[in-house]
PALOKOL-280505 format. One record per residue (C-alpha): residue in three letters; residue number from 1; chain; x, y negated, z negated. Coordinates in nm, 2 decimals. Last residue first. Example, Ala and Ser with C-alpha at 12.3 -4.5 7.8 and 13.67 -1.06 7.14 Angstrom:
<recs>
- code, pos, unit, x, y, z
- Ser, 2, A, 1.37, 0.11, -0.71
- Ala, 1, A, 1.23, 0.45, -0.78
</recs>
This chain:
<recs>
- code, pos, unit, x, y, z
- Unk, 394, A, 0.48, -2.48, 1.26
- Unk, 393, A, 0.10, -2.59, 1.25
- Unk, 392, A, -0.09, -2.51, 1.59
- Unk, 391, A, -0.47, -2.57, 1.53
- Unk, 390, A, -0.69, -2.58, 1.20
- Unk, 389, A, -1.02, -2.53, 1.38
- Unk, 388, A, -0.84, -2.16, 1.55
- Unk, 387, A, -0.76, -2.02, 1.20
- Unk, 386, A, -1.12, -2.12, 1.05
- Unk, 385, A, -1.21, -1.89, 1.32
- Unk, 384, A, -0.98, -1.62, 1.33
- Unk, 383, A, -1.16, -1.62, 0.91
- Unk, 382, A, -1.52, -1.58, 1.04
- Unk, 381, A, -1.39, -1.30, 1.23
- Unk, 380, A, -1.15, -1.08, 1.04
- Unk, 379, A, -1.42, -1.18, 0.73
- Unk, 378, A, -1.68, -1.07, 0.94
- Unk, 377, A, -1.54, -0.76, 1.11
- Unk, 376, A, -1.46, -0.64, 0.73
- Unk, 375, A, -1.79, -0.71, 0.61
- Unk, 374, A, -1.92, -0.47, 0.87
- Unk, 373, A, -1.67, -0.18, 0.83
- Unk, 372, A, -1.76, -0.20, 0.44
- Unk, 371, A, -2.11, -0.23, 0.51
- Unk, 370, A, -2.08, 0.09, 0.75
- Unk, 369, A, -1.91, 0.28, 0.45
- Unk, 368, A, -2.14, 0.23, 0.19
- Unk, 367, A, -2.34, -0.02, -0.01
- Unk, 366, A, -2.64, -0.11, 0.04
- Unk, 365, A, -2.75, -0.48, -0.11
- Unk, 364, A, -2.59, -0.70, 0.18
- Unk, 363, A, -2.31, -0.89, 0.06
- Unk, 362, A, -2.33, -1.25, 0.13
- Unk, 361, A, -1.94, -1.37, 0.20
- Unk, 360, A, -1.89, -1.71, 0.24
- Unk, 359, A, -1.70, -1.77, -0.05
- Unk, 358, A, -1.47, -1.50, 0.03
- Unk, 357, A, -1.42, -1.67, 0.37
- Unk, 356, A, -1.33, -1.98, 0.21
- Unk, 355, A, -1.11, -1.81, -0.04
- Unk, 354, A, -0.89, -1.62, 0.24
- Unk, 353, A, -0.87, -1.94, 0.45
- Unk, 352, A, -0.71, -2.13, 0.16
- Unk, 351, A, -0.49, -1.84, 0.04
- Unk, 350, A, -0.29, -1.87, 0.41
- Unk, 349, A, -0.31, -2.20, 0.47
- Unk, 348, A, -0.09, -2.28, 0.23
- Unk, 347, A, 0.20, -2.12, 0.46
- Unk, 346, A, 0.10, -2.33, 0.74
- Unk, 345, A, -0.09, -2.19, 1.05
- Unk, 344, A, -0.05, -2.09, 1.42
- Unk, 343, A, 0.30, -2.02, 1.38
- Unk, 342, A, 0.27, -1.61, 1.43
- Unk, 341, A, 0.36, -1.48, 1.12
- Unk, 340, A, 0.11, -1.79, 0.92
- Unk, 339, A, -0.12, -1.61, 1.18
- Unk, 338, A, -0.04, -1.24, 1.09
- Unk, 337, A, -0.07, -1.35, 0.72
- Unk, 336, A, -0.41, -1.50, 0.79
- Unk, 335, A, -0.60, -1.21, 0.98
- Unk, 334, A, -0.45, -0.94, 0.64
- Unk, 333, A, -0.59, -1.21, 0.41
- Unk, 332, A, -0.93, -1.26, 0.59
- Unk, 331, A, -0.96, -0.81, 0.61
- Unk, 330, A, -0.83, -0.78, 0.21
- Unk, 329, A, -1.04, -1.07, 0.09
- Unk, 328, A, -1.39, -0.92, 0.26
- Unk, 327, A, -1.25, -0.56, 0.14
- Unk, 326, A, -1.26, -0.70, -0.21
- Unk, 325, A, -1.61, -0.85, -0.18
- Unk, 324, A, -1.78, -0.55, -0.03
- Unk, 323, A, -1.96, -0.43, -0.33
- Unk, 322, A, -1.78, -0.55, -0.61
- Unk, 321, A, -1.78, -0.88, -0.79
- Unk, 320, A, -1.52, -0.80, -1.04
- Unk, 319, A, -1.24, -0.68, -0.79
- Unk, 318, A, -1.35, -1.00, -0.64
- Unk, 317, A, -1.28, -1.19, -0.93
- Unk, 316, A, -0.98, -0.99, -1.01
- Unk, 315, A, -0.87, -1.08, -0.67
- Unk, 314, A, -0.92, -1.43, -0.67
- Unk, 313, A, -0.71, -1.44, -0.97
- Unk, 312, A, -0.41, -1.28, -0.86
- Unk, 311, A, -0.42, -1.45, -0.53
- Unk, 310, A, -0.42, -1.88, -0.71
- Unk, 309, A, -0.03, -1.87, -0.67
- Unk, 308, A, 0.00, -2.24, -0.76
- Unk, 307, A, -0.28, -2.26, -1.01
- Unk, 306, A, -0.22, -1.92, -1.09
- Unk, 305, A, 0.18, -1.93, -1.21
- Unk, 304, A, 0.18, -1.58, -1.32
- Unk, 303, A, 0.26, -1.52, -1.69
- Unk, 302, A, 0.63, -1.47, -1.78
- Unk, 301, A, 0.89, -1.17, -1.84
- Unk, 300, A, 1.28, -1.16, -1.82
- Unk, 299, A, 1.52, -0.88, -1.84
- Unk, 298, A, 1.86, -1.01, -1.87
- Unk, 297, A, 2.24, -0.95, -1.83
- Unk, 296, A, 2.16, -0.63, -1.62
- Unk, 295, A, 2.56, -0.54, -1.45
- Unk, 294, A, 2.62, -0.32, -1.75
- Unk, 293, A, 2.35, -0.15, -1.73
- Unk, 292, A, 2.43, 0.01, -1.36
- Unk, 291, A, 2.08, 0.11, -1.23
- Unk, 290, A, 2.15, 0.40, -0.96
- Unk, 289, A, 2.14, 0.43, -0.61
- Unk, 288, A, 1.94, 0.72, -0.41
- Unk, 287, A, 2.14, 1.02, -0.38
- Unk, 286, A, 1.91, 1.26, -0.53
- Unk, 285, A, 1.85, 1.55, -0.79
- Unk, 284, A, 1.51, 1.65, -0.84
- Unk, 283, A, 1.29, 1.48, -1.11
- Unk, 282, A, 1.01, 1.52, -0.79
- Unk, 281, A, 0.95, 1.86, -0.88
- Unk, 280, A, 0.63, 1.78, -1.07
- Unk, 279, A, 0.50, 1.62, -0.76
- Unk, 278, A, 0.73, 1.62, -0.50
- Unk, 277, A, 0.55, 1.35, -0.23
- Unk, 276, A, 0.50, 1.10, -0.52
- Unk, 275, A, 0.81, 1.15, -0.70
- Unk, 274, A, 1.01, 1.12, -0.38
- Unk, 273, A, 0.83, 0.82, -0.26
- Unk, 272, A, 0.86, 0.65, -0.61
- Unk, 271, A, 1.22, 0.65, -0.58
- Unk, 270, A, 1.26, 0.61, -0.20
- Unk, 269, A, 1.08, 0.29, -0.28
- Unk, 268, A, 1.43, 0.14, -0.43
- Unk, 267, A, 1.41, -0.16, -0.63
- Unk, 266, A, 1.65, 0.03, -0.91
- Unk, 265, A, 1.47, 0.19, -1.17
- Unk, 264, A, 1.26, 0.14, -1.50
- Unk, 263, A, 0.96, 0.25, -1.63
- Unk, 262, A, 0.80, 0.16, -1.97
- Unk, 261, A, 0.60, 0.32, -2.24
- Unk, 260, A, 0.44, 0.03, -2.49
- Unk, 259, A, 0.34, 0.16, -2.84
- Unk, 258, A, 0.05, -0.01, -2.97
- Unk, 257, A, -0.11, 0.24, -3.12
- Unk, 256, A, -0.40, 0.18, -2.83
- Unk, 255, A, -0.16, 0.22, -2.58
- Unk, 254, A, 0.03, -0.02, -2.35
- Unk, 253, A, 0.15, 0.10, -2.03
- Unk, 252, A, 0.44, -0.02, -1.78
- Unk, 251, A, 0.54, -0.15, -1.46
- Unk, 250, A, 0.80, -0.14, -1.25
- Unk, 249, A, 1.09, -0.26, -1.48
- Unk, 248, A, 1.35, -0.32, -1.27
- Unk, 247, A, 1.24, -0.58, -1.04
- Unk, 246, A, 1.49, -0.86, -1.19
- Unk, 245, A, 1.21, -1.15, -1.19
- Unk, 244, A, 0.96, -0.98, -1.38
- Unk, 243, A, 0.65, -1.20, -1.38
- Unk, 242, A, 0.32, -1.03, -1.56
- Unk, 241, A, 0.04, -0.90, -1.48
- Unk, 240, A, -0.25, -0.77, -1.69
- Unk, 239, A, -0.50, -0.50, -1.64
- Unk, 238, A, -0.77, -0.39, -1.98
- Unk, 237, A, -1.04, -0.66, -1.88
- Unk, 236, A, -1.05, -0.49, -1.47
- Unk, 235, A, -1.16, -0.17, -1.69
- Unk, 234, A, -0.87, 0.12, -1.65
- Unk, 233, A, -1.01, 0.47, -1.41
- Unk, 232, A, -0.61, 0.51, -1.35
- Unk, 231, A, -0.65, 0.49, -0.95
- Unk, 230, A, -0.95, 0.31, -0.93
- Unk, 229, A, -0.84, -0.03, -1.18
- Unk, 228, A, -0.46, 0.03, -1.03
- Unk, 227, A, -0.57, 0.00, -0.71
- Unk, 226, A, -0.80, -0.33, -0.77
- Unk, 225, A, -0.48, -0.49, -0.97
- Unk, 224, A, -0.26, -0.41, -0.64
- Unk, 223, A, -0.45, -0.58, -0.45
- Unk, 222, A, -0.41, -0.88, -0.68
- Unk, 221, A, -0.03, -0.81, -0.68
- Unk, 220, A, 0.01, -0.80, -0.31
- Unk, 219, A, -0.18, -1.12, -0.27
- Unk, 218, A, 0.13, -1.27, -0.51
- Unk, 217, A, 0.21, -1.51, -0.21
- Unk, 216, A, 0.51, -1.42, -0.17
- Unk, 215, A, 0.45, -1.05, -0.21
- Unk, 214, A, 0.19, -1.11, 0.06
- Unk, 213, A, 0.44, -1.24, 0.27
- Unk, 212, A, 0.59, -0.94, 0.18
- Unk, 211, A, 0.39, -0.71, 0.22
- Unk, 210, A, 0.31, -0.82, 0.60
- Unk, 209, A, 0.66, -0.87, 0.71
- Unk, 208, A, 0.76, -0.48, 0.60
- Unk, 207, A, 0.97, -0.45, 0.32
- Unk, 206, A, 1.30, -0.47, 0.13
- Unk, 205, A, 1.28, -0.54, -0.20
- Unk, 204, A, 1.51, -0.78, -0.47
- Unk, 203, A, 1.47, -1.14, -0.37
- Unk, 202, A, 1.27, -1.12, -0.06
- Unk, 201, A, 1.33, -1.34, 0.25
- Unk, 200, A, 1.04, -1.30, 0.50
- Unk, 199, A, 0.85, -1.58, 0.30
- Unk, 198, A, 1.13, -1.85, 0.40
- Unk, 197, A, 1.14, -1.70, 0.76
- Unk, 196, A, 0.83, -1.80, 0.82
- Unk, 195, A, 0.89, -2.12, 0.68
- Unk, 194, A, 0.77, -2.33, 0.38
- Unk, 193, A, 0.75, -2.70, 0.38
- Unk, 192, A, 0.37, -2.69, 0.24
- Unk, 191, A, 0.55, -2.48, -0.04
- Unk, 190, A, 0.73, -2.82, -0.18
- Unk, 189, A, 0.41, -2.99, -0.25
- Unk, 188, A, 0.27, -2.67, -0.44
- Unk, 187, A, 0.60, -2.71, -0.67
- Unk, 186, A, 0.80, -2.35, -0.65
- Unk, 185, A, 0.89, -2.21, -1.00
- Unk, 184, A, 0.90, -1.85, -0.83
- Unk, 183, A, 0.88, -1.93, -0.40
- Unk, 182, A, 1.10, -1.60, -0.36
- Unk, 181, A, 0.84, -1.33, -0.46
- Unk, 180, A, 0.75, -1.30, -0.84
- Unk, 179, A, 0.83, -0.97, -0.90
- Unk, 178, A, 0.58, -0.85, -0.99
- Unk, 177, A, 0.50, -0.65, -1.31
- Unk, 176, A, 0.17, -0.46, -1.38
- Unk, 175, A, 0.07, -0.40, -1.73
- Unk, 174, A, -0.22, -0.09, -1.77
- Unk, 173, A, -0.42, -0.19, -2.11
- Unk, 172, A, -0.50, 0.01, -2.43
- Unk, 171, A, -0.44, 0.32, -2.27
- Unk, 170, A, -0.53, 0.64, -2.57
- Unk, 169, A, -0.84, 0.70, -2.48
- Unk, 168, A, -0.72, 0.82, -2.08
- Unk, 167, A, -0.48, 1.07, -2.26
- Unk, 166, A, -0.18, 1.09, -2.23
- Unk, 165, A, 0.05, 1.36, -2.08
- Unk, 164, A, 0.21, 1.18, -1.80
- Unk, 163, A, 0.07, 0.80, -1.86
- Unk, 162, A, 0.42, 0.64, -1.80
- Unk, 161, A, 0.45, 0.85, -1.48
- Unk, 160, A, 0.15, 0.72, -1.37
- Unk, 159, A, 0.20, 0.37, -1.44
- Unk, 158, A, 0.51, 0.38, -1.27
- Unk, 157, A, 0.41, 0.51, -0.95
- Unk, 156, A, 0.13, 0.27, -0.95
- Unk, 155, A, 0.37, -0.01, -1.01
- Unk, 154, A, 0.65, 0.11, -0.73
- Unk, 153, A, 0.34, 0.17, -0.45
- Unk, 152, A, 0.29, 0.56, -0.41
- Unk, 151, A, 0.01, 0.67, -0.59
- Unk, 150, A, -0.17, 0.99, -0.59
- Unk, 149, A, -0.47, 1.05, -0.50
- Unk, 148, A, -0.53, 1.38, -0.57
- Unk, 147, A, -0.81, 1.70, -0.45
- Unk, 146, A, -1.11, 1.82, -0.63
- Unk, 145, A, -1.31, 1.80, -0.31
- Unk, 144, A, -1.59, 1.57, -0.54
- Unk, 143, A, -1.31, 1.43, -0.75
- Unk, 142, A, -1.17, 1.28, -0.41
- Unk, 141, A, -1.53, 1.21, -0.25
- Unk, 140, A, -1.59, 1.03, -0.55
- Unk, 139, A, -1.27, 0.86, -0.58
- Unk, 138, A, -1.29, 0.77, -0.17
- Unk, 137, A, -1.63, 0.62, -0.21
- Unk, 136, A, -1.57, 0.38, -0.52
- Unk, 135, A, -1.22, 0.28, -0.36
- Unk, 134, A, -1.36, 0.13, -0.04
- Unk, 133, A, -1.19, -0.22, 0.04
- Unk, 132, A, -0.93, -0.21, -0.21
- Unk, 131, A, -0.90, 0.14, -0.23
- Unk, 130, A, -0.83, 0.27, 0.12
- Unk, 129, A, -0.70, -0.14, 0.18
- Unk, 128, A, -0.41, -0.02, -0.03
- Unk, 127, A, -0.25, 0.22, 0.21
- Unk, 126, A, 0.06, 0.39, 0.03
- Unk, 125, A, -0.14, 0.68, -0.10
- Unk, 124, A, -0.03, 1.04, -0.13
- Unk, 123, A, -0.32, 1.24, -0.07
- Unk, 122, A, -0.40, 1.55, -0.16
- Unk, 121, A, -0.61, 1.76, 0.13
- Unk, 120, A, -0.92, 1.95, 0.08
- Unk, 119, A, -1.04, 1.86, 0.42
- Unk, 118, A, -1.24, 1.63, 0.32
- Unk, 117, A, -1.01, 1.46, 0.11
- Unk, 116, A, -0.80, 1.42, 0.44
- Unk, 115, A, -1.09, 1.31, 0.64
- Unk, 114, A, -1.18, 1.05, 0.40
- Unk, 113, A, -0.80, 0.90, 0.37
- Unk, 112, A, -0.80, 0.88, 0.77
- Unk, 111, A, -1.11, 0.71, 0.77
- Unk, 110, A, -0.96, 0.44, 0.51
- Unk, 109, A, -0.59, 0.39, 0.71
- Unk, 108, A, -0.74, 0.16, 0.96
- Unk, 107, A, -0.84, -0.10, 0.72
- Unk, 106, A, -0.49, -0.23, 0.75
- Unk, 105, A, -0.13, -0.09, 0.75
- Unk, 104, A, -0.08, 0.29, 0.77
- Unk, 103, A, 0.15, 0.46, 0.51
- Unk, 102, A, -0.10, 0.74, 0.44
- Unk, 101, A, 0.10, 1.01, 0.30
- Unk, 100, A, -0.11, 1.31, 0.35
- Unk, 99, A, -0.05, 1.62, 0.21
- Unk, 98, A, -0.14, 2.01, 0.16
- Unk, 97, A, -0.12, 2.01, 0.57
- Unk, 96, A, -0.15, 2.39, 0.75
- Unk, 95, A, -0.53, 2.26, 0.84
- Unk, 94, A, -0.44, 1.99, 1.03
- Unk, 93, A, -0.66, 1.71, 0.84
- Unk, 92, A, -0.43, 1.34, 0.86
- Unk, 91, A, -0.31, 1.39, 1.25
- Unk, 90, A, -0.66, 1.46, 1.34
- Unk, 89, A, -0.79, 1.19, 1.21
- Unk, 88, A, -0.55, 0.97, 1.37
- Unk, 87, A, -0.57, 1.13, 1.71
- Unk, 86, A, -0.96, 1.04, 1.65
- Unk, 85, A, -0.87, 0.67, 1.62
- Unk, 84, A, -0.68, 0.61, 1.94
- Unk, 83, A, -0.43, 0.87, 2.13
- Unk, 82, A, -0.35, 1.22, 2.08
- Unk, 81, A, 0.00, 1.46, 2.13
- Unk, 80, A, 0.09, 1.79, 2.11
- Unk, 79, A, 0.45, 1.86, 2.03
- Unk, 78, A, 0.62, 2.11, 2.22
- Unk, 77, A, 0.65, 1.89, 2.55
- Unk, 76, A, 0.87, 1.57, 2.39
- Unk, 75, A, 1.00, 1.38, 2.64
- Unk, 74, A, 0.73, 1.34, 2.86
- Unk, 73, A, 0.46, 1.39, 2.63
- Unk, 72, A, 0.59, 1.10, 2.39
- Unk, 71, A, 0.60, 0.85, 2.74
- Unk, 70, A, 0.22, 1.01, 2.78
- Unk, 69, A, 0.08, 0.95, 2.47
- Unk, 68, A, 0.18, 0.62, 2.48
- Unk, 67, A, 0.07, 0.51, 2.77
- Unk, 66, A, -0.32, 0.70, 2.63
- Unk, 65, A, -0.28, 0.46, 2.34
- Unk, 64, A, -0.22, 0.40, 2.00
- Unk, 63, A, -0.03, 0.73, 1.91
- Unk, 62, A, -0.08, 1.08, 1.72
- Unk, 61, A, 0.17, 1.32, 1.71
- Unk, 60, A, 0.05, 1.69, 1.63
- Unk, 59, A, 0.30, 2.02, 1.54
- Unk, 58, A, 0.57, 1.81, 1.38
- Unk, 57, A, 0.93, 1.89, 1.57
- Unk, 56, A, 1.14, 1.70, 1.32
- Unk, 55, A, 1.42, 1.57, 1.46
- Unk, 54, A, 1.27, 1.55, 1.85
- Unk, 53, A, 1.00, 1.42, 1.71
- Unk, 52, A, 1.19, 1.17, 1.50
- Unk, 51, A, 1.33, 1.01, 1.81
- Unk, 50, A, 1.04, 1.00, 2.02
- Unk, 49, A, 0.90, 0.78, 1.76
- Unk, 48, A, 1.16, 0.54, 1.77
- Unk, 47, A, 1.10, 0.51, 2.14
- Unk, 46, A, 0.77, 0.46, 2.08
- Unk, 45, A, 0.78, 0.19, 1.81
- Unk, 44, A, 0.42, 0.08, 1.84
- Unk, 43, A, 0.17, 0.28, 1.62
- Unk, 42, A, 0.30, 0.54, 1.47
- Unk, 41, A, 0.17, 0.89, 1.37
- Unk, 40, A, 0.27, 1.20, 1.24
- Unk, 39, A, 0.20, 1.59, 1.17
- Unk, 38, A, 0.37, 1.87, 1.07
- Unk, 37, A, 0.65, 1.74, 0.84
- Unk, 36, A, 0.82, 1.98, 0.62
- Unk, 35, A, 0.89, 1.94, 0.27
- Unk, 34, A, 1.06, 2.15, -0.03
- Unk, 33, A, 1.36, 2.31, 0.20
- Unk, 32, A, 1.42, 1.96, 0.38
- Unk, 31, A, 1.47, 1.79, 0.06
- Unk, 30, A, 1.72, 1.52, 0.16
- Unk, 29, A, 1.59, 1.47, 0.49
- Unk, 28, A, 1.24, 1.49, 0.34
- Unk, 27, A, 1.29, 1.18, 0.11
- Unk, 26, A, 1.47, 0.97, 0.41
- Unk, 25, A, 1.13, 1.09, 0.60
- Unk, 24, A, 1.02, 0.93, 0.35
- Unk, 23, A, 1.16, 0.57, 0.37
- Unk, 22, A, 1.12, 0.56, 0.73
- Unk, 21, A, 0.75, 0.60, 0.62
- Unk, 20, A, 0.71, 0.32, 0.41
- Unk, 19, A, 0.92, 0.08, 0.62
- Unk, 18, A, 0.67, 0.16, 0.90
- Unk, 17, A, 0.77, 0.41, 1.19
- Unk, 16, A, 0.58, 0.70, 1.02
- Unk, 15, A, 0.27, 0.51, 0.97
- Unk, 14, A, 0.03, 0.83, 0.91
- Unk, 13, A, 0.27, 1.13, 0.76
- Unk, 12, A, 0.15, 1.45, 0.78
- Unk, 11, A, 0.28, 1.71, 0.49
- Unk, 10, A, 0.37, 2.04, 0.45
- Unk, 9, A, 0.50, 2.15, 0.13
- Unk, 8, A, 0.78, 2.43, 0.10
- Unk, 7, A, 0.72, 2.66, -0.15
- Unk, 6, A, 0.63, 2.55, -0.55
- Unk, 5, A, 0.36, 2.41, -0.67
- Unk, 4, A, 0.37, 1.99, -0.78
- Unk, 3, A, 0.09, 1.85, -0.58
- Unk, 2, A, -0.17, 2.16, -0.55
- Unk, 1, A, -0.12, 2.45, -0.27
</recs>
């Protein structure tokens, strides 16, 4: 059963304790006869986990540790239950699943991607280091298992939906809209001052800490530039951002007529998550909020501040570079957001460690899925390093 058929889909969900995946089990709540999840997966959160077993009685649960397994065992004996990487593969290839939505956070969520398409498996993606750090291997294998990737993210969403029944001739260029985080307009002198709990407060989404420091920081953008360049097959030349401030147009698409197609929405991810995990039938009714118009005064667009926000850049030159350079600034970026998190560096530091690792990045001239695993260590290395030289900043 392909994205869009009819009967009830079921679907794993990797990361179901994230923001992402509270999100869609929110989706499946309100579509329970359409989707039924059979397999999940969390990493910390336990007792939250046991929760939503108990709600929806998946067939596999996969957890961090062999602790863990057990406290999930204990109260929850119908479910089976794994521990470490291979409980994670698992979770993502049960043969009854027709879907994966990968919600994981980090490098860890490429493997599981793999095994899915492997197993013949569409895959709703919500990961973006699976295409940032190795998006050349999972499109082949994808259009070599003829199965989907299909997007999750807002932008991506939106794209796709603005290219339903177009052609890939007729995109002139893909335009991806950010927000802007809450540090728009901000003087480089006055982001030195910037607390953690400055970049945790988002002007129009709510998300998990990581995304959105890296929303702050625009990182999340430049990732999702590489996405968008794998996901739509669109030359890095033929992507543009641009500043939205009011987060309601998600993203659009230019053609070669020049004609622009544009979608709009409330900042709600349950909106994209439906859409991505119903396919064609995800136009059906919900409850999530609507846009009222006559509460939108303005809809404002401008080009990113890169000389402030240098991210977007860097990763259009990385996206550029290829080979292992965009999983090199994924794995240093992901290592200095959890220390900016953590107190152990400033907020600037954050970009400045992620280009001095990029710049001392030597690719080796194979490329595959061991050099990808082995650039990443060195970037998460080389870059805990720079961390530890620059001491305690709070």
């Amino acid at each position: 059963m392909k994205w869009g058929e009819a009967m009830t889909k079921c679907m794993s969900v990797l990361g179901v304790t994230g923001s992402i995946g509270r999100q869609a089990l929110d989706v499946v709540r309100s579509n329970s006869e359409e989707l039924r999840v059979i397999a999940m997966s969390s990493y910390n959160r336990i007792d939250e986990l046991i929760r939503l077993v108990e709600e929806f009685h998946p067939q596999y649960v996969a957890v961090r540790s062999p602790e863990q397994a057990e406290l999930v065992r204990a109260k929850c004996p119908f479910t089976e239950v794994g521990h470490g990487e291979q409980a994670l593969l698992t979770a993502a290839s049960l043969q009854e699943s027709t879907l994966l939505l990968n919600a994981l956070v980090g490098a860890a969520g490429i493997r599981p991607t793999l095994r899915a398409i492997e197993a013949g498996c569409d895959v709703a993606l919500a990961n973006k280091e699976t295409l940032v750090a190795a998006g050349d291997i999972v499109v082949e294998a994808a259009r070599d298992h003829q199965v989907q990737i299909i997007p999750v993210d807002s932008e991506h969403s939106a794209i796709a939906q603005c290219l339903q029944g177009a052609n890939r001739e007729e995109i002139e260029k893909l335009i991806v809209t950010a927000s802007g985080g809450p540090f728009r307009g901000t003087s480089v002198e006055n982001l030195r001052q910037v607390s953690v709990q400055d970049a945790l407060t988002h002007p129009t989404w709510s998300m998990g800490a990581k995304i959105t420091i890296d929303s702050s920081t625009l990182m999340n953008k430049g990732l999702e530039v590489i996405e968008a360049h794998y996901l739509f097959d669109v030359p890095y030349s033929d992507i543009e951002v641009l500043v939205h401030p009011q987060s309601v147009v998600h993203s659009m698409v230019q053609f070669r007529d020049g004609a622009i197609l544009a979608q709009l929405g409330t900042p709600d991810m349950r909106i994209p998550i439906q859409f991505a995990l119903l396919g064609e039938k995800g136009r059906l009714a919900s409850q999530w909020k609507r846009l009222n118009w006559s509460h939108i005064s303005e809809l404002t667009f401008e080009a990113p501040d890169y000389d402030t926000f240098p991210a977007i850049k860097l990763a259009f030159d990385c996206g550029r570079a290829q080979k292992t350079y965009p999983a090199v600034m994924n794995a240093a970026n992901e290592i200095a957001v959890w220390a900016f998190l953590e107190g152990k560096i400033g907020y600037l530091d954050i970009l400045d460690i992620v280009q001095r690792v990029v710049e001392q990045h030597q690719p080796e001239s194979t490329f595959g899925l061991d050099e990808i695993f082995t650039a990443d260590q060195f970037a998460r290395k080389t870059a805990q390093l720079l961390i530890a030289k620059r001491g305690q900043k709070v």
